[in-house]
N, CA, C and O atoms as a printed pandas DataFrame, in Angstrom:
     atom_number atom_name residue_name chain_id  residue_number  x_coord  y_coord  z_coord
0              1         N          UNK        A               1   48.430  -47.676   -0.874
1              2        CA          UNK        A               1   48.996  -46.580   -0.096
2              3         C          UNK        A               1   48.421  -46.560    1.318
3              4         O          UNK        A               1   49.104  -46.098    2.233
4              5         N          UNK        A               2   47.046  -47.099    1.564
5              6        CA          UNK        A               2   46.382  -46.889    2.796
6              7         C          UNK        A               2   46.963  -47.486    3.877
7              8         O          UNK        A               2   47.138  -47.027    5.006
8              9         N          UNK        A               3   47.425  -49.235    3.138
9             10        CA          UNK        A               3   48.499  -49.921    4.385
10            11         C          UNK        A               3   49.541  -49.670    4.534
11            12         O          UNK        A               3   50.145  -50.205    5.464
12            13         N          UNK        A               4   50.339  -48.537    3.484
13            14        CA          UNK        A               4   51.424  -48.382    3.942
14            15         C          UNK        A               4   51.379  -47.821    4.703
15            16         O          UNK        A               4   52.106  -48.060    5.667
16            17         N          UNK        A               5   50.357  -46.582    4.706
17            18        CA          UNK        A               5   49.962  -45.487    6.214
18            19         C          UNK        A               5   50.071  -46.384    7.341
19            20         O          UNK        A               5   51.008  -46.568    8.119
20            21         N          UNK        A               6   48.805  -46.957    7.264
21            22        CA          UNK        A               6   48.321  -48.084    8.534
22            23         C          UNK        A               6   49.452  -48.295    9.064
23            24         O          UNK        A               6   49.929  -47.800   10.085
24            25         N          UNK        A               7   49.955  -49.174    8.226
25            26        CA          UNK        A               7   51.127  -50.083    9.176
26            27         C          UNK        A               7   52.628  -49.502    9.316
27            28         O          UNK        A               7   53.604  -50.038    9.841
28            29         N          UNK        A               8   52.512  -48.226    8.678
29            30        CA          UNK        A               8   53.660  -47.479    9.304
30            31         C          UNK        A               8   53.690  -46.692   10.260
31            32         O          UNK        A               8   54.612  -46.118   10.841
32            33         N          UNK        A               9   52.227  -46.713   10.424
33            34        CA          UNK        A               9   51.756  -45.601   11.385
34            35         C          UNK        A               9   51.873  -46.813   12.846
35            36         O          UNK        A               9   51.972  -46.521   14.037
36            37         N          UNK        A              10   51.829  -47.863   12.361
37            38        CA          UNK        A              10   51.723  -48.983   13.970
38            39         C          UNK        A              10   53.577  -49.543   14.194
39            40         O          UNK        A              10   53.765  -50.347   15.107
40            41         N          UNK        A              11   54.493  -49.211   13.577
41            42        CA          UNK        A              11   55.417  -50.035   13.389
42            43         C          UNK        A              11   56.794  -48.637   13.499
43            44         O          UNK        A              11   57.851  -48.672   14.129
44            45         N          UNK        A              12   56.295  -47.661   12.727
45            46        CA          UNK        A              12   56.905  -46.608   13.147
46            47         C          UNK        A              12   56.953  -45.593   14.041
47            48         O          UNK        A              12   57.901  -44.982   14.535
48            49         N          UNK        A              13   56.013  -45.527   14.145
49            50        CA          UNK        A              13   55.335  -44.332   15.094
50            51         C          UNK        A              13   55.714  -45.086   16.365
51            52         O          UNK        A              13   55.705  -44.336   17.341
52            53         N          UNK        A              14   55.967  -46.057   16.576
53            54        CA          UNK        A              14   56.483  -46.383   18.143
54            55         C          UNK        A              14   58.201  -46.818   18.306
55            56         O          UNK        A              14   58.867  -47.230   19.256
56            57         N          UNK        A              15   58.474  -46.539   17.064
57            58        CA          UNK        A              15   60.212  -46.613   16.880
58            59         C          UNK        A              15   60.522  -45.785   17.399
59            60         O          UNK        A              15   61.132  -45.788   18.468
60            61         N          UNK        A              16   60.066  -44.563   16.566
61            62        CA          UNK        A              16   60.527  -43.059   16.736
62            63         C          UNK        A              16   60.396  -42.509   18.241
63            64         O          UNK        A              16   61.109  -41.711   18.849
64            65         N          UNK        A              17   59.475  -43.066   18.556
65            66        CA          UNK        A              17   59.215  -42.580   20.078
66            67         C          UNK        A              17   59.428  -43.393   21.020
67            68         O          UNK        A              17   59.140  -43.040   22.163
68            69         N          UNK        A              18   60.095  -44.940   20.732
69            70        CA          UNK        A              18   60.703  -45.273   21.551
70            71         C          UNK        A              18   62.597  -45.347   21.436
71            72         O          UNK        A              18   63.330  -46.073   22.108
72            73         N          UNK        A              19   63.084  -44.156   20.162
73            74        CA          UNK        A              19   64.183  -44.497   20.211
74            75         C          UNK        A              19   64.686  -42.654   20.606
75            76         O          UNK        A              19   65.844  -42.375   20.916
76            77         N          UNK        A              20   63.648  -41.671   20.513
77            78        CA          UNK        A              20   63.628  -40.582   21.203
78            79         C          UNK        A              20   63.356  -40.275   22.477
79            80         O          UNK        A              20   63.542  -39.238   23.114
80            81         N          UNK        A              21   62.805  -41.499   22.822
81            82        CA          UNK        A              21   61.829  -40.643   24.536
82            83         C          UNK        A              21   62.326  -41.961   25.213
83            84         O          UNK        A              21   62.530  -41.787   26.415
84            85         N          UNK        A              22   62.567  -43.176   24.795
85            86        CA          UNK        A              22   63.403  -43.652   25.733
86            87         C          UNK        A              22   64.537  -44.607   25.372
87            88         O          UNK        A              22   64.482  -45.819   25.580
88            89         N          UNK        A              23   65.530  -43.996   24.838
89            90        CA          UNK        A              23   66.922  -44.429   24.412
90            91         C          UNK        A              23   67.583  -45.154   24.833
91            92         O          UNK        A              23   68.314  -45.821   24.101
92            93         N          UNK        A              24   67.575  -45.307   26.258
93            94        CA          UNK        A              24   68.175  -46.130   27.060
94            95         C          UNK        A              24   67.839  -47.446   27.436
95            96         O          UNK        A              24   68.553  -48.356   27.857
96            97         N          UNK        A              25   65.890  -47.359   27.074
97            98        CA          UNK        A              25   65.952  -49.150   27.046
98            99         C          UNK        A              25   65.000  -48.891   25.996
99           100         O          UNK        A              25   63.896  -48.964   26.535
100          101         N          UNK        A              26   64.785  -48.480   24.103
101          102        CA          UNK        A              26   64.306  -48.048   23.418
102          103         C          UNK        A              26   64.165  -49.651   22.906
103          104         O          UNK        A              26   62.991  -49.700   22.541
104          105         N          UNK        A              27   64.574  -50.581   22.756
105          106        CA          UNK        A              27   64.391  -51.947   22.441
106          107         C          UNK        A              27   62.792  -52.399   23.252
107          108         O          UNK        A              27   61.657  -52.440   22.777
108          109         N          UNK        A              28   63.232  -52.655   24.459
109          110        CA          UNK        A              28   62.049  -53.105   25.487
110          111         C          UNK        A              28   60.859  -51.873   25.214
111          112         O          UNK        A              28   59.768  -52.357   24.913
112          113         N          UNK        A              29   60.892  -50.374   25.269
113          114        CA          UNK        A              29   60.407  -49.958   25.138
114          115         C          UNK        A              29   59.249  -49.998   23.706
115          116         O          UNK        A              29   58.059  -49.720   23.848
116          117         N          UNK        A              30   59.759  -50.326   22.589
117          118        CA          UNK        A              30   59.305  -50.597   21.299
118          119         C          UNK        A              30   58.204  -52.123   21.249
119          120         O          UNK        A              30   57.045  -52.301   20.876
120          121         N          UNK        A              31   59.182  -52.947   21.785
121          122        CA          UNK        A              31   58.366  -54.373   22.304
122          123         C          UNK        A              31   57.407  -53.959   22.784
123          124         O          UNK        A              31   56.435  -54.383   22.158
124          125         N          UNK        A              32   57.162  -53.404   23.498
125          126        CA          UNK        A              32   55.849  -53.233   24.536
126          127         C          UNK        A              32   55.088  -52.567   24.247
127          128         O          UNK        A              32   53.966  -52.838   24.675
128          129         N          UNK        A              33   55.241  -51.312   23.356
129          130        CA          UNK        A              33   54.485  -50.676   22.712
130          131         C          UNK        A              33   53.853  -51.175   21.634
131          132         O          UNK        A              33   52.710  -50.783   21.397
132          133         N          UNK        A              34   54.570  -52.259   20.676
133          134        CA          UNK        A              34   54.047  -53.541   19.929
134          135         C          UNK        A              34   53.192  -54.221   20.301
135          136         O          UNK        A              34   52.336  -54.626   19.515
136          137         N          UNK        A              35   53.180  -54.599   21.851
137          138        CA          UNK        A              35   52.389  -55.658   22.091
138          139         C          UNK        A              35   50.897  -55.468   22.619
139          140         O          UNK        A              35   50.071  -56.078   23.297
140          141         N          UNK        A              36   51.045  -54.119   21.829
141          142        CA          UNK        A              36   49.641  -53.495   22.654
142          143         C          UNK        A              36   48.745  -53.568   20.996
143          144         O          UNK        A              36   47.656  -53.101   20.665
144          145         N          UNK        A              37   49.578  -54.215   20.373
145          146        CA          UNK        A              37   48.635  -54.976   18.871
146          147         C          UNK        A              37   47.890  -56.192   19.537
147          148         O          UNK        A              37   46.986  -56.672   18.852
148          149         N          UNK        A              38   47.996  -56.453   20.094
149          150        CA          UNK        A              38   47.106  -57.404   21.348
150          151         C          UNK        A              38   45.701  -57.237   21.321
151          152         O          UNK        A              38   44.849  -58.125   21.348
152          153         N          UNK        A              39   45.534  -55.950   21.262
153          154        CA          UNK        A              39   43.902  -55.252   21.214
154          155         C          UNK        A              39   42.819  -55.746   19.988
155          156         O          UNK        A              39   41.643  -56.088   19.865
156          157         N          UNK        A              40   43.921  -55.561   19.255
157          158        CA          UNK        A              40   42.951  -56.517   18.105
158          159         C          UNK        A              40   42.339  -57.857   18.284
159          160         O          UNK        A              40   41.635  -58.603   17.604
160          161         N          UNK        A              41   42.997  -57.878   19.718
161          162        CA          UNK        A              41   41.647  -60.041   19.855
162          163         C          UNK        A              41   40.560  -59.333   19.528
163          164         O          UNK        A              41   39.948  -59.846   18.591
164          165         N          UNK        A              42   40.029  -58.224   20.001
165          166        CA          UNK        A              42   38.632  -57.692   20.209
166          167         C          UNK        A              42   37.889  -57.938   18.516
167          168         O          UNK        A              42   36.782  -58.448   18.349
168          169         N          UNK        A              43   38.570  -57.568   17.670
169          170        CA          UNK        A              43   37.862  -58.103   16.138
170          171         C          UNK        A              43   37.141  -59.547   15.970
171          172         O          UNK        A              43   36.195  -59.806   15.227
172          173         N          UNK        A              44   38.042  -60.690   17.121
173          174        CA          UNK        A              44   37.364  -61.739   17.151
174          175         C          UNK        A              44   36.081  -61.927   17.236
175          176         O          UNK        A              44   35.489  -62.782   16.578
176          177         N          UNK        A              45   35.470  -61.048   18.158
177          178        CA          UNK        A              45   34.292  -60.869   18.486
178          179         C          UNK        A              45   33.129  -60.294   17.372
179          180         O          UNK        A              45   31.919  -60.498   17.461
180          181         N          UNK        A              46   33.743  -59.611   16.422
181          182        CA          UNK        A              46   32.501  -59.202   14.972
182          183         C          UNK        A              46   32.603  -60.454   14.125
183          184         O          UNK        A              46   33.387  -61.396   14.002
184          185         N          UNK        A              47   31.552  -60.076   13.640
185          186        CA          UNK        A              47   30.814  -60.790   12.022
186          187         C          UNK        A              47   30.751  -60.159   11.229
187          188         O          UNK        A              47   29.889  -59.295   11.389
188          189         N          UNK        A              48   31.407  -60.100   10.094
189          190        CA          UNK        A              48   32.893  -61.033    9.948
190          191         C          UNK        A              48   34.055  -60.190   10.761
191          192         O          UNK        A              48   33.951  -58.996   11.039
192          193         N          UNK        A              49   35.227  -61.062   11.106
193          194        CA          UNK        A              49   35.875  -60.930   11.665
194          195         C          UNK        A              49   36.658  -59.838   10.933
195          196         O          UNK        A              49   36.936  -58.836   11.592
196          197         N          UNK        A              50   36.975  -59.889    9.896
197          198        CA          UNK        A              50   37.557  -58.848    9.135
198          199         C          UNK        A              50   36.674  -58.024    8.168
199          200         O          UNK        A              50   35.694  -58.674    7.803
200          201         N          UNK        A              51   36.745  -56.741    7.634
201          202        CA          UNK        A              51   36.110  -56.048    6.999
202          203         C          UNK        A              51   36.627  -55.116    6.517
203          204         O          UNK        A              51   36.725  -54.148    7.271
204          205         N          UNK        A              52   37.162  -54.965    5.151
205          206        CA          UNK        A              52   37.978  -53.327    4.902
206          207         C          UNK        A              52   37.497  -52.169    5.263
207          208         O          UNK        A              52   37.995  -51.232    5.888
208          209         N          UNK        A              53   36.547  -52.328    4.830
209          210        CA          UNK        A              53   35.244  -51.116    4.555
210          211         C          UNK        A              53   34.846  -50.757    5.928
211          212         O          UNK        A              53   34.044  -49.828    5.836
212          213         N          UNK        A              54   35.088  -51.139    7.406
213          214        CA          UNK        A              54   34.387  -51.082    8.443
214          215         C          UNK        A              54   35.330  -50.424    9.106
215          216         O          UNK        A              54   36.480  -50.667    8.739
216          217         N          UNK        A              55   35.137  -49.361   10.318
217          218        CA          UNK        A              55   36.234  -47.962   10.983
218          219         C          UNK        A              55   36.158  -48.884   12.397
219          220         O          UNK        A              55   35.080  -49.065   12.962
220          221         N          UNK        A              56   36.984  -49.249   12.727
221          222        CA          UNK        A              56   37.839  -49.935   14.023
222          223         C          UNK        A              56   36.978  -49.452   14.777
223          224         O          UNK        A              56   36.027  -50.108   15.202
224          225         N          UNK        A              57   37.201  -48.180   15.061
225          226        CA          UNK        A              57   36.830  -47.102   15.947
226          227         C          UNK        A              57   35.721  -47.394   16.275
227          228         O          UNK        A              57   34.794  -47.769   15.557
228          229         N          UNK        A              58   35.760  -47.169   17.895
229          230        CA          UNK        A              58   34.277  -47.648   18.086
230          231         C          UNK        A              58   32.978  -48.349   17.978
231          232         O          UNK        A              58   31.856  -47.994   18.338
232          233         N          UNK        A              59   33.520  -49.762   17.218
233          234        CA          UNK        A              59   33.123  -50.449   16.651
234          235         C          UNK        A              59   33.238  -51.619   17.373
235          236         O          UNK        A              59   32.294  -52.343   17.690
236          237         N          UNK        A              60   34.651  -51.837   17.683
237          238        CA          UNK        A              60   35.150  -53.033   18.502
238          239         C          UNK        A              60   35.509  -52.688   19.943
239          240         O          UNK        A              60   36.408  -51.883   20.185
240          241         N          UNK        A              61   34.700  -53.389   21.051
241          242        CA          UNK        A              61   35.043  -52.904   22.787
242          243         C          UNK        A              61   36.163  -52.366   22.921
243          244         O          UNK        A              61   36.196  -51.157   23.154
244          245         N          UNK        A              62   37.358  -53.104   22.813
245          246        CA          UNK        A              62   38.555  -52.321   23.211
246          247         C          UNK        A              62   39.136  -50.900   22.236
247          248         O          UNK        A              62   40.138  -50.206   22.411
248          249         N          UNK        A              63   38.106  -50.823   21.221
249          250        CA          UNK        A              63   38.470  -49.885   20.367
250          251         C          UNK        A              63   37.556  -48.863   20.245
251          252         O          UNK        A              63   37.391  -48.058   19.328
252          253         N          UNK        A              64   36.779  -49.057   21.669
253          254        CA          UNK        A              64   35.794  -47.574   21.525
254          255         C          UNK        A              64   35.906  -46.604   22.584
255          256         O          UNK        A              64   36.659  -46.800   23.538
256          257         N          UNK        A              65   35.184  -45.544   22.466
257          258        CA          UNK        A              65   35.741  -44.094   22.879
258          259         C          UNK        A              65   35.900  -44.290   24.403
259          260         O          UNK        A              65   36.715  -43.564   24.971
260          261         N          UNK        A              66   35.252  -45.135   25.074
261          262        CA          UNK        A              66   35.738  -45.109   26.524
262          263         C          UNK        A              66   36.842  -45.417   26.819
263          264         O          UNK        A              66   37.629  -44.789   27.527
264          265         N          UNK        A              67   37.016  -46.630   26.183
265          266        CA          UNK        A              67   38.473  -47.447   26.209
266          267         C          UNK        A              67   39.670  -46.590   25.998
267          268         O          UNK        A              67   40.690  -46.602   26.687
268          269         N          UNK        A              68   39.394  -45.752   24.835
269          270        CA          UNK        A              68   40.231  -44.615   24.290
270          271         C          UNK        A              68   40.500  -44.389   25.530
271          272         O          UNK        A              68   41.386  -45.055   26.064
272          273         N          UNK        A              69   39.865  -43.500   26.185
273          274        CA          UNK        A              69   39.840  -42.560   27.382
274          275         C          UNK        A              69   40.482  -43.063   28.380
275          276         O          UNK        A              69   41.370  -42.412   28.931
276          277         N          UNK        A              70   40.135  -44.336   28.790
277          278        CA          UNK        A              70   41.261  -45.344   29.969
278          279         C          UNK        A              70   42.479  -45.129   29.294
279          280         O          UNK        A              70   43.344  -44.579   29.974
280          281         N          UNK        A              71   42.799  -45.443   28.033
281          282        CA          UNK        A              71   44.160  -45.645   27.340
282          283         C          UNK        A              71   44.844  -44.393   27.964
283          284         O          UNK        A              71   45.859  -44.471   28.656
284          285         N          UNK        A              72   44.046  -42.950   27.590
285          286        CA          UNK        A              72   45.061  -41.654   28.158
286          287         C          UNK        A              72   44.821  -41.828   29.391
287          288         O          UNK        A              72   45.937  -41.795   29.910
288          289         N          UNK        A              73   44.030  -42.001   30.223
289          290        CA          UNK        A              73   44.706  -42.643   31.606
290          291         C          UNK        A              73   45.855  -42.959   32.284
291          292         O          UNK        A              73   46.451  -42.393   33.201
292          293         N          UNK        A              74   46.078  -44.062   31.607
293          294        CA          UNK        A              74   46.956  -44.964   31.460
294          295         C          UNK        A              74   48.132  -44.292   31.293
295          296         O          UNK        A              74   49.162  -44.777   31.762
296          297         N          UNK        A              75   48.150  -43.184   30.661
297          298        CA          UNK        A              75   49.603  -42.498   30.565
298          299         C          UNK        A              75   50.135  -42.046   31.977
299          300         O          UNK        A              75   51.352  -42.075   32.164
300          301         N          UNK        A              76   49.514  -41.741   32.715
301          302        CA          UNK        A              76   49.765  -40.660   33.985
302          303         C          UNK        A              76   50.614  -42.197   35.085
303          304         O          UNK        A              76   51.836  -42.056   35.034
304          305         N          UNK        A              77   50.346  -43.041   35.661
305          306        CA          UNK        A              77   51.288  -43.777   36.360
306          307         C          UNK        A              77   52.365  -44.548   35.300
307          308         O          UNK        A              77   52.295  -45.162   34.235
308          309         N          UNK        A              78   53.270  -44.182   36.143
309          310        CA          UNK        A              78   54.640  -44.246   34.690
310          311         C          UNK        A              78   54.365  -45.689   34.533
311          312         O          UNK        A              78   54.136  -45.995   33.363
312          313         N          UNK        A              79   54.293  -47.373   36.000
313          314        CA          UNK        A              79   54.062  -48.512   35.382
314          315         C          UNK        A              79   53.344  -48.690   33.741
315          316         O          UNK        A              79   53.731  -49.376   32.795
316          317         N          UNK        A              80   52.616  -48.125   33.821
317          318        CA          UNK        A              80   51.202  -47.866   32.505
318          319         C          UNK        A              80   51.921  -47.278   31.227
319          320         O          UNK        A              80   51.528  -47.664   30.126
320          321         N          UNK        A              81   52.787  -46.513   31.301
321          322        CA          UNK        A              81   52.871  -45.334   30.281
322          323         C          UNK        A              81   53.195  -46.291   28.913
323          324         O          UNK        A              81   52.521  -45.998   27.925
324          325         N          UNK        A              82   54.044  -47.270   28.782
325          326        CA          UNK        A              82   54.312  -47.763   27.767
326          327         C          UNK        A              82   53.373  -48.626   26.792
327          328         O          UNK        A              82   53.308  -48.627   25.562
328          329         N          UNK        A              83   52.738  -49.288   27.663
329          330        CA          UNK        A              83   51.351  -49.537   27.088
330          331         C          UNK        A              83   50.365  -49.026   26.909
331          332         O          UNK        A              83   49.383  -49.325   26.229
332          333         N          UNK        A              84   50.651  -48.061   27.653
333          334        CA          UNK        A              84   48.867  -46.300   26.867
334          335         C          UNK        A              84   49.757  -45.955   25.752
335          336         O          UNK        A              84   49.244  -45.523   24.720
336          337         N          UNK        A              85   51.106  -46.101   25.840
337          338        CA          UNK        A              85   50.956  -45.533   24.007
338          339         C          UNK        A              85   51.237  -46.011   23.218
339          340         O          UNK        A              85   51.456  -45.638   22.065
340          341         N          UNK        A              86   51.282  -46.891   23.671
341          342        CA          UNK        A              86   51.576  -48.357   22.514
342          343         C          UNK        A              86   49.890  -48.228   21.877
343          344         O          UNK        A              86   49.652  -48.179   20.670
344          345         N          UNK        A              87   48.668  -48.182   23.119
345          346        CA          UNK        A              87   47.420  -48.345   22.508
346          347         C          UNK        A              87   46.986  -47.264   22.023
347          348         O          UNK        A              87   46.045  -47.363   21.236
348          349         N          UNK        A              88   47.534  -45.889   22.339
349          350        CA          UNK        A              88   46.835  -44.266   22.046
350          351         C          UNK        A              88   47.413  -44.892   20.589
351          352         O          UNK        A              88   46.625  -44.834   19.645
352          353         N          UNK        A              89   48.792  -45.510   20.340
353          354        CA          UNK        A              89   49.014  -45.160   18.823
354          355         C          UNK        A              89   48.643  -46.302   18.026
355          356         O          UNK        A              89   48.982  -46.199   16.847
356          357         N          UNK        A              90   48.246  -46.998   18.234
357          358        CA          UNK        A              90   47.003  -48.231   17.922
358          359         C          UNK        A              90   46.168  -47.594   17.330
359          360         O          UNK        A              90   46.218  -47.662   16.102
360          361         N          UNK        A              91   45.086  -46.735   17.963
361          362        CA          UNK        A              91   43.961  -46.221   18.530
362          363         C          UNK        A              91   44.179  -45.047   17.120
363          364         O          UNK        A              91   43.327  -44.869   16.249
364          365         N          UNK        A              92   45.337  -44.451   17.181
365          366        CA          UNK        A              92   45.535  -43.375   16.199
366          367         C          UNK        A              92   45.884  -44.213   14.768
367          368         O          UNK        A              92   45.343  -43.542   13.888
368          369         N          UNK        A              93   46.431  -45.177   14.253
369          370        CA          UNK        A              93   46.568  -45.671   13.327
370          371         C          UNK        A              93   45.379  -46.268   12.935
371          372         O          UNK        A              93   45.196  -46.400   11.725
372          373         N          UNK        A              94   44.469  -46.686   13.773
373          374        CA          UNK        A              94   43.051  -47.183   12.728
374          375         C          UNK        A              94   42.009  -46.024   12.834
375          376         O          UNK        A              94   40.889  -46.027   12.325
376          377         N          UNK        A              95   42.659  -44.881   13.699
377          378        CA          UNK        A              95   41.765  -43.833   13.175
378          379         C          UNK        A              95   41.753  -42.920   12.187
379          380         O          UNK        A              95   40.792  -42.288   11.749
380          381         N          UNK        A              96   43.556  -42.875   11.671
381          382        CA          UNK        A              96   43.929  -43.108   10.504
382          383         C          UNK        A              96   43.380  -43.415    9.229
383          384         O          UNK        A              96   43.097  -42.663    8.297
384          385         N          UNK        A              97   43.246  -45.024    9.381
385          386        CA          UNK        A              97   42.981  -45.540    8.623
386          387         C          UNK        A              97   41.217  -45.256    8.402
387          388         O          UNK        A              97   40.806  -45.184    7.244
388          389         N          UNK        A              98   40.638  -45.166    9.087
389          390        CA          UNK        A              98   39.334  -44.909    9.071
390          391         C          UNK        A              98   38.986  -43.680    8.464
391          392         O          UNK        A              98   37.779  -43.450    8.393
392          393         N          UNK        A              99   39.812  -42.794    7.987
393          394        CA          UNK        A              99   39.556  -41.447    7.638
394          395         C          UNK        A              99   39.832  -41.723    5.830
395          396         O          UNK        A              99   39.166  -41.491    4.820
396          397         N          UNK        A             100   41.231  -42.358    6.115
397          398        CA          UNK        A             100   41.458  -43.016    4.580
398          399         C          UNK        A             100   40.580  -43.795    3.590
399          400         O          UNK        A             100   40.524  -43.750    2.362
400          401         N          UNK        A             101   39.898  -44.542    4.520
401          402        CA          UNK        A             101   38.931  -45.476    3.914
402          403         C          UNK        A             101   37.457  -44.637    2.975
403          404         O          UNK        A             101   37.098  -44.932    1.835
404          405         N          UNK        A             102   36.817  -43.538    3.903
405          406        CA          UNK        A             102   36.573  -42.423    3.117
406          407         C          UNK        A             102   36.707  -42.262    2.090
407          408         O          UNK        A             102   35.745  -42.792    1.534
408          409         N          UNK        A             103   37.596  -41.652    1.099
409          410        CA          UNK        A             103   37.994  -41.707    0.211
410          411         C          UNK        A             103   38.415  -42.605   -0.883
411          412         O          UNK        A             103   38.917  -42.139   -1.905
């Protein structure tokens, strides 16, 4: 159940809001918000590279609280906007998942 969250939370959550908030080029818009799964090179960098048990969050450079903070940045010049929330909802799906893992 946890990956279905996860990965609906990375795959949907940018449908919906790219086929509500921008309809008119909601295709390109979705792509780009996808490609901000990009962020994950940063896992390359731990030992081991993968880990169930381990919370994204703040753990991995591009996935810690500063970075966060550039990401909402990133919303305010419209060039930016599609890729701050492509990563805010990145950012929210393994924080997600990090809450799930808990339990």
């Amino acid at each position: 159940m946890q990956g279905f969250i996860h990965y609906g939370c990375h795959f949907i959550l940018p449908l919906f809001l790219a086929l509500f908030g921008f309809r008119a080029h909601w295709v390109k818009a979705y792509f780009i918000m996808i490609a901000a799964f990009l962020v994950d090179l940063d896992h390359l960098l731990a030992t081991p590279i993968f880990d169930p048990n381990r919370c994204s969050i703040n753990f991995h450079p591009l996935h810690a609280y500063w970075a966060i903070a550039v990401y909402f940045l990133m919303l305010i010049p419209k060039k930016t906007r599609l890729v701050a929330l492509g990563l805010i909802i990145h950012m929210l799906s393994d924080g997600v998942d990090c809450l799930l893992s808990q339990f």
